[in-house]
C-alpha positions in Angstrom: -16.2 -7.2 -4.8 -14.0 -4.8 -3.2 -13.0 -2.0 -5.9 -9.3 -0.8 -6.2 -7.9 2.3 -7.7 -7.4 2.7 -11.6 -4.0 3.0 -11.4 -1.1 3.2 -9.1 2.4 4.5 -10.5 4.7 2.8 -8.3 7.7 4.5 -8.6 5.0 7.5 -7.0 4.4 5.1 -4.5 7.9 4.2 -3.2 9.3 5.1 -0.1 8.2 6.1 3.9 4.4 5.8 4.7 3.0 6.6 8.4 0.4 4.4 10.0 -2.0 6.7 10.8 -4.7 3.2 11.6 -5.6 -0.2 11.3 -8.0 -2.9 11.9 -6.6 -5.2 14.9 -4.2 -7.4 13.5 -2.1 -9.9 15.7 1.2 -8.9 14.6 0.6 -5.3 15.3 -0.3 -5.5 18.9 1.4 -3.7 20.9 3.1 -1.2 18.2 2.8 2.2 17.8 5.0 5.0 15.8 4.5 2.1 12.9 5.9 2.9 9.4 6.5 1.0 5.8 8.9 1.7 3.4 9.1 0.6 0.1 11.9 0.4 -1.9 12.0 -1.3 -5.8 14.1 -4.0 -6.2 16.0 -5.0 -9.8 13.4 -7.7 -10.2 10.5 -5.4 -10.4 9.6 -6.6 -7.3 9.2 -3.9 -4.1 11.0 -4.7 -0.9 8.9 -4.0 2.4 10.3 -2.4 5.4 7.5 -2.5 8.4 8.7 -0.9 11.8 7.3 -0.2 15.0 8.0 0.7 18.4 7.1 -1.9 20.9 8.0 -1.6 24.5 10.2 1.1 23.8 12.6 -1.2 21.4 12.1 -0.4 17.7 11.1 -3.8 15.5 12.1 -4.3 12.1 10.0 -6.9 9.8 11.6 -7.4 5.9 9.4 -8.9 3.5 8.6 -8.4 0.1 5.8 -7.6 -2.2 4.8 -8.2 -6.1 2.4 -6.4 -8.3 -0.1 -8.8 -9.2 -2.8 -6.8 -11.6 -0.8 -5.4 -14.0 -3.9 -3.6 -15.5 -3.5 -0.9 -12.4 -0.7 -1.9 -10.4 -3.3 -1.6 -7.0 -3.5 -5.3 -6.1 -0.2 -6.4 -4.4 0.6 -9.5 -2.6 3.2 -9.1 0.4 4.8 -11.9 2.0 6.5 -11.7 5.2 6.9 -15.6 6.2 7.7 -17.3 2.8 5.8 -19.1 1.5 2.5 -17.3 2.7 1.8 -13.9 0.7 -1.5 -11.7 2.0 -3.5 -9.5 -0.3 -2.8 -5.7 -0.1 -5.3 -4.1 -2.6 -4.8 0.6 -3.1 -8.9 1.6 -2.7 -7.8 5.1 -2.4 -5.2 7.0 -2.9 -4.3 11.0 -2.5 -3.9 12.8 -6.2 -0.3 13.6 -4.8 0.2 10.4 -3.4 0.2 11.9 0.0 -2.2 9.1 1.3 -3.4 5.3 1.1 -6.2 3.9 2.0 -5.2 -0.5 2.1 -7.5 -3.1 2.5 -7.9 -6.8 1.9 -11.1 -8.6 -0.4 -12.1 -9.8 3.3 -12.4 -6.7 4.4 -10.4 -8.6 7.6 -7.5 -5.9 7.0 -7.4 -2.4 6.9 -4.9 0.8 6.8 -4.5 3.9 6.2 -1.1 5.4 5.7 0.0 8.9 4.9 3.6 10.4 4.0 3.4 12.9 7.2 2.5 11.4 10.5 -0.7 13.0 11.5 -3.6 13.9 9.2 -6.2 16.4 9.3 -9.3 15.4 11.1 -11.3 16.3 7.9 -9.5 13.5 5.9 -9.0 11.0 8.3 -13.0 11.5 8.8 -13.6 11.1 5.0 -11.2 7.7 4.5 -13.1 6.0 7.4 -16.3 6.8 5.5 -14.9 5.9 2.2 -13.7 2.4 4.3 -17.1 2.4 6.0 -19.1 2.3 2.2 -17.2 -0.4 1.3 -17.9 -3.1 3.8 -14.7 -2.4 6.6 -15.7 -2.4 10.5 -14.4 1.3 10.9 -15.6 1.0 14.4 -12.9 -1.3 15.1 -10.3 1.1 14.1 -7.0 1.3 15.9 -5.1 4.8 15.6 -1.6 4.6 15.9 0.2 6.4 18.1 2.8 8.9 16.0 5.6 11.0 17.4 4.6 14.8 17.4 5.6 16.6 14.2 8.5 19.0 15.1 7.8 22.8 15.2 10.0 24.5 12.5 
């Protein structure tokens, strides 16, 4: 059983994520600079902005998500394609909320997201081991591609 984390606030958890990787996933081929924003909707619901760059053109996918363990607010289910909704469980998340570690029971999907687009080595090394321990194919990791951070 794949273990999620005690509790997400998800107002805290609103807003622009950065890809930082993924496992291969056929509707991510060929994307890089890929970010998810989340936005609450009246209903309680969260609305799911997913874009990319692919061959130069930014793509925009809208779907939707719903809290489904109320207990912690970590299991989600997102739908994308009505009506087909995929699991997207929080197994680890930064004390600040400054990263997200997302998988599926599967273990078929995996990604880690984080508010800036680049991590530290250090961290990125530790979520792939935390993703490693709990039954993910780490090996099979894609990093995404990010735009360089601007020098201030």
């Amino acid at each position: 059983m794949l273990e999620v984390v005690p509790h997400v606030d998800l107002k805290k958890y609103l807003g622009k994520w950065y890809e930082i990787s993924h496992l291969p996933a056929k509707f991510q081929e060929g994307c890089d600079e890929t970010t998810a924003t989340y936005t609450l909707l009246e209903n309680g619901n969260v609305s799911v902005l997913n874009e990319c760059r692919k061959n130069g053109k930014i793509k925009k996918a809208m779907g939707k998500a719903k809290v489904v363990d109320k207990a912690t607010g970590a299991k989600l289910k997102v739908t994308f394609f009505w009506p087909f909704y995929g699991d997207y469980w929080v197994i680890k998340l930064g004390n600040n909320y400054e990263y997200a570690v997302i998988g599926t029971p599967n273990r078929k999907y995996l990604w880690i997201l984080s508010r800036t687009p680049h991590i530290e080595s250090k961290l990125y090394a530790e979520l792939t081991e935390f993703a490693k321990s709990n039954g993910f194919d780490v090996d099979r990791l894609i990093r995404t591609s990010q735009p360089q951070q601007k020098s201030a």
